[in-house]
N, C-alpha and C positions, 0 to 999 in steps of 0.2 A: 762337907756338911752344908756350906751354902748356894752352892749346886740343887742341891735336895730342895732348898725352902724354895727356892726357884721355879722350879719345876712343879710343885704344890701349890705356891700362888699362881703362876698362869693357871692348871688347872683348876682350880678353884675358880678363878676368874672368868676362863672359857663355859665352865660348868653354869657359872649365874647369867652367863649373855646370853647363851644358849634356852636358857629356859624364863628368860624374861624376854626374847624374842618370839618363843613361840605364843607367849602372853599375848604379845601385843600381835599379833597374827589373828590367834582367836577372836580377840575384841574388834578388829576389821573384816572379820566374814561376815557378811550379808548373802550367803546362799542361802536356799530356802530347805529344809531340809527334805528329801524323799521327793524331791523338787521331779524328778523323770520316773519315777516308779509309777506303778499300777496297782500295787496294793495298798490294803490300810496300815496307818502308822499313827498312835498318839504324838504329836507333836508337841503341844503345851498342855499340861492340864494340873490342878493340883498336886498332882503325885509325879508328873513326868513334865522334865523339860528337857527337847531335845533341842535348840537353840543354843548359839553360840557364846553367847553375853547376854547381861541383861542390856546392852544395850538393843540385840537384835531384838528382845523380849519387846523394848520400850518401840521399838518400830513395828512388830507385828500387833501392837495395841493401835498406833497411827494407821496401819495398812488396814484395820479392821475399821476404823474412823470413817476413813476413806471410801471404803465400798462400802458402809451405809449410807454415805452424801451419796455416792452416786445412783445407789439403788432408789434414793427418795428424790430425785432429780433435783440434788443440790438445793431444797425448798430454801431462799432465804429468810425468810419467815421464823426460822429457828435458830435460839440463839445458843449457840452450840456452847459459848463459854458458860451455861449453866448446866451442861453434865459433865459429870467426870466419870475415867474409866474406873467399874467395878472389877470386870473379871474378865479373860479370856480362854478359851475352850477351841485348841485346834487339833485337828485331825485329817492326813492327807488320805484322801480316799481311790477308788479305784480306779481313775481317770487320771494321765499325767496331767503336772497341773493346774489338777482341782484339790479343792480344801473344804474341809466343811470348819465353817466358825459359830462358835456360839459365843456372842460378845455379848454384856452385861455393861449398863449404864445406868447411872443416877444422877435425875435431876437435882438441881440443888438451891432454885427460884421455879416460880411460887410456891410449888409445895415437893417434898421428895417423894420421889417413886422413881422405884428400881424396872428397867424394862428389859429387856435379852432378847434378843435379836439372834435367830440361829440364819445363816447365808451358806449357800456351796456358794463356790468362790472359783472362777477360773483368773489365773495370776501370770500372764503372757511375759512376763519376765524375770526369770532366778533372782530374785533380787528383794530382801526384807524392807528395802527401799523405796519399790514399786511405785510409781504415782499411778493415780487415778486412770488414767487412759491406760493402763497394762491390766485394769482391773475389770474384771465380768462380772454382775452376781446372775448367777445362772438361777437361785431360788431364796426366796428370804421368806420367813416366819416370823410374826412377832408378840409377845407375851407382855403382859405385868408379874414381877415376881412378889 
């Protein structure tokens, strides 16, 4: 009989390692998703996320940050600690590679106003981590919402 309980706690025990390591797997991917395709894929969006963590989430907000400094040649002039992220909008499109982002930001001195910035995005390295020099913006738009 004590043979048995044996053999149920290891299992048992096997069973939680096994699935609190693929846990912690998930939360260390930083591949980008659709990263080599050619077709369209919603990436993040209200309704879909196809991201690993919310930590890769909290990276593909920085990695949008990022290639708007460098699409606006890093202007110093702006004092970036007065927007915060509102929203992000990705979708890998028909180019390996490329991405289209629609990022949303709101000032938050002198006055608020929400602005959205839509970029295709060429991103030369798998990687939700990306710095700036891996990043293109091949096209950027920008609105007040």
């Amino acid at each position: 009989m004590q043979k048995k309980y044996k053999y149920l706690i290891v299992a048992i025990v096997s069973v939680a390692l096994t699935i609190l390591s693929l846990g912690l797997l998930a939360e260390n991917n930083h591949a980008l998703p659709y990263y080599q395709d050619e077709g369209n894929h919603v990436v993040l969006s209200d309704k879909v996320n196809q991201l690993s963590s919310n930590k890769q989430k909290d990276e593909m907000f920085i990695l949008a940050r990022e290639a708007l400094k460098k699409a606006i040649n890093n202007d110093s002039k702006i004092k970036w600690e007065n927007f915060e992220d509102k929203n992000l909008y990705i979708e890998k499109v028909n180019q390996p590679h490329q991405y289209y982002f629609g990022y949303t930001i709101q000032s938050t001195s002198p006055a608020v106003v929400r602005i959205r910035y839509n970029m295709l995005i060429e991103i030369n390295k798998d990687d939700s981590r990306a710095e700036q020099k891996d990043l293109q913006v091949l096209d950027m738009k920008m609105g007040l919402e």
